[in-house]
N, C-alpha and C positions, 0 to 999 in steps of 0.2 A: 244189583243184578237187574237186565232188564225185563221187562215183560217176557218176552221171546226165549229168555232164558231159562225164564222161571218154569214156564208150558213145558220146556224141552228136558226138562227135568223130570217133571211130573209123568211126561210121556214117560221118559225111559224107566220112572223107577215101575211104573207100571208096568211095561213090556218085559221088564226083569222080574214080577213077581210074578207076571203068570208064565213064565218061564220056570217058573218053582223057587225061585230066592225071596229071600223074607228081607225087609228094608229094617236097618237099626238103626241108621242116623244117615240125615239129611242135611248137605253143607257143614261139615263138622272143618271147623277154623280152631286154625294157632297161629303163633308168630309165624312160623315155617307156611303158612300157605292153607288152602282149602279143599277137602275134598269133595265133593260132589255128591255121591253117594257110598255108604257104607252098608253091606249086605252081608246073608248069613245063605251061604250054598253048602247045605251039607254039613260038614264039618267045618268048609273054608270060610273062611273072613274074606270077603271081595273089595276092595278099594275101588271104586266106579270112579273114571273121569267120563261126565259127557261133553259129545261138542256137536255144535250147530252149526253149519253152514249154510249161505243161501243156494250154493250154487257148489258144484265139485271142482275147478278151477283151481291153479295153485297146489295141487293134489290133495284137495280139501280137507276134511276132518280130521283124518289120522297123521295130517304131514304138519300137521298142527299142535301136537303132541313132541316136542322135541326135546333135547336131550334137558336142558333147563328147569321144563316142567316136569321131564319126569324123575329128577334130584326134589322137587319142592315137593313132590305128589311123596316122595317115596322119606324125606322127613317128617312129614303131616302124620304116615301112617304110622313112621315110629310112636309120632307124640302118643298118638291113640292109644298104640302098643303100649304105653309104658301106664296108661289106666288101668289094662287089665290084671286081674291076679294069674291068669292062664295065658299063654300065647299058643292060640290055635294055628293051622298050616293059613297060610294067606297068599293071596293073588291081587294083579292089576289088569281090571279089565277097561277096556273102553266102549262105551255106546257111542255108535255115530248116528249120527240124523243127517238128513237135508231138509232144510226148511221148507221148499214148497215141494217135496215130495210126499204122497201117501204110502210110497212103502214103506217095507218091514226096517227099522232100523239094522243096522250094523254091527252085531256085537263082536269084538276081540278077545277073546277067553285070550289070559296070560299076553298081556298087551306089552309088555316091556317084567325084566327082571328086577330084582334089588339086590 
């Protein structure tokens, strides 16, 4: 991952915890793919994808999330799923960024279904 990604990371799990979600696992990988962040809202389990763009172009962030990734995103959070002795309610959110912007990120509460 690169520098740029790693920051943009670190941004969002931040913006999401003082949003009130607690961070459980960060980059959590399996054969099926990576997620990004894993968080606790509440009762829910949140499956975070972030994305970074430089520019909004191409319909940036969120057109970048396509139907591909969201099959890989959404067998990753099985894998996960199948660690726990409970299966709490769960979501997919997305934080978007733009890289050289100071605003507020993006966030997609229920980003895509499973």
């Amino acid at each position: 991952m690169t520098n740029k990604g790693v920051l943009a990371e670190q941004r969002a799990a931040r913006y999401l915890q003082q949003q009130g979600l607690q961070l459980i696992s960060q980059n959590y990988r399996c054969r099926a793919g990576e997620i990004d962040l894993i968080m606790q809202h509440g009762d829910t389990l949140v499956f975070v994808e972030v994305r970074l763009r430089s520019n909004k172009d191409y319909g940036g962030a969120a057109a970048s999330i396509d139907q591909h990734k969201q099959q890989r995103l959404i067998k990753t959070a099985q894998h996960y799923l199948a660690t726990l002795k409970r299966i709490p309610p769960c979501r997919f959110d997305a934080l978007l960024l733009v890289e050289i912007s100071d605003t507020q990120p993006q966030w997609l509460k229920n980003a895509f279904g499973a």
